[in-house]
C-alpha positions in Angstrom: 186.3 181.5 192.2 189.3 179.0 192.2 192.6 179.6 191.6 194.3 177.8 188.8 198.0 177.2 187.5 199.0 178.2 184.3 201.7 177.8 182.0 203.2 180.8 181.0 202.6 180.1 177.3 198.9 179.2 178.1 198.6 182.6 179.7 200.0 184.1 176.7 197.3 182.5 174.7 194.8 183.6 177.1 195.5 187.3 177.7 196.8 187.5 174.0 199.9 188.3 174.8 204.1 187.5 174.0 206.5 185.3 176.6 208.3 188.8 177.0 205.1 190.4 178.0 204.0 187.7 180.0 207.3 187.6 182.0 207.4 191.6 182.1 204.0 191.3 184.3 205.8 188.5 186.6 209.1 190.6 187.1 206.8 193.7 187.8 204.6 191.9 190.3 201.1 192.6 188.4 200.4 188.9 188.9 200.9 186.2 190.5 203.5 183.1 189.9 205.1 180.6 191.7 208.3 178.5 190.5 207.7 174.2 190.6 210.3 171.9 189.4 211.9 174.9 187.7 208.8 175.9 185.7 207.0 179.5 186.2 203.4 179.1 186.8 200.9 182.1 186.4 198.1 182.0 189.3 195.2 183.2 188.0 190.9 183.0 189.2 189.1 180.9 187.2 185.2 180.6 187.1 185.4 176.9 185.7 184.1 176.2 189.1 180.9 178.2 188.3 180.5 177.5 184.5 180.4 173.6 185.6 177.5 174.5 188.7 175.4 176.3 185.4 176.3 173.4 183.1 175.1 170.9 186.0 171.8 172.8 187.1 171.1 172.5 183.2 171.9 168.8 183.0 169.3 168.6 185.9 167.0 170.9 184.7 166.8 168.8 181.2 166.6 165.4 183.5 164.0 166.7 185.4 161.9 168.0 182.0 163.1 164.1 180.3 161.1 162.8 183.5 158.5 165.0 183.3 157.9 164.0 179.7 158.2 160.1 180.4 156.0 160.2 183.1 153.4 161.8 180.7 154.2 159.4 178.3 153.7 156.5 180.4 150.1 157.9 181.8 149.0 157.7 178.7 150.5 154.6 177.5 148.3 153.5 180.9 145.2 155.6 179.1 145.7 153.9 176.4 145.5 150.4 178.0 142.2 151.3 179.9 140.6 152.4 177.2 141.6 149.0 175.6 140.7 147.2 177.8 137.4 148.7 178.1 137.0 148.1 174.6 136.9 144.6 175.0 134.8 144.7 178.0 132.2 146.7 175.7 132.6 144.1 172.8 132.0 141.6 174.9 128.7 142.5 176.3 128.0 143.6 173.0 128.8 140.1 172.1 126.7 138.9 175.2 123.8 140.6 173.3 124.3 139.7 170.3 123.8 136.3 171.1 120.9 137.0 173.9 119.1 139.2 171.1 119.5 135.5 168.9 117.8 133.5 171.6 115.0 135.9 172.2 114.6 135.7 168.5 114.4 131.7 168.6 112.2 132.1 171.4 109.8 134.4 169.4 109.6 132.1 166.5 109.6 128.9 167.8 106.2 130.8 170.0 105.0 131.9 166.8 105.2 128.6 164.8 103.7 126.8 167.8 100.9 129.6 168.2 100.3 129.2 164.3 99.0 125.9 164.0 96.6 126.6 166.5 95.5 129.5 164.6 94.6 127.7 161.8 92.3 125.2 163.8 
């Protein structure tokens, strides 16, 4: 807990309370002031100090989870380029095939038209 200053009218506000009231617990000691530059200041604890620690360990917490996420994110953006690029690798040899499957097949014919003739003899 820290100890704040405040105004007599915000202490009113806070505790719900009237100046006369307010001033009543100052004359009979139930709180604490102090007098600056000829204004009367109410000390009183505030936990602002430990609503800001909560409010911080939830900023971090919800950093921590926004990493969390990217990171995931990015593993599979990197998934996602593998399996791209594998992709291409596989329709490439594919390709490769392809195109040895063609020769073989000119291979086979042109054997085929050369073995014919002889055939015929």
């Amino acid at each position: 807990m820290i100890l704040v200053l405040k105004t007599i009218k915000e202490y009113c506000k806070i505790e719900s309370i009237t100046d006369g009231g307010a001033r009543k617990r100052v004359k009979e000691k139930l709180v604490k002031s102090i007098i600056l530059d000829e204004n009367l200041y109410i000390v009183m604890e505030s936990n602002e100090e430990e609503l800001l620690k909560q409010k911080l360990k939830l900023a971090n917490a919800k950093i921590k989870e926004l990493r969390q996420f990217a990171r995931a994110e990015e593993r599979k953006n990197e998934d996602f380029k593998e399996l791209k690029d594998r992709c291409k690798l596989l329709e490439e040899k594919i390709e490769m095939q392809r195109d040895s499957k063609e020769a073989l097949y000119e291979k086979v014919i042109a054997h085929i038209t050369n073995a014919l003739p002889n055939i015929k003899e």
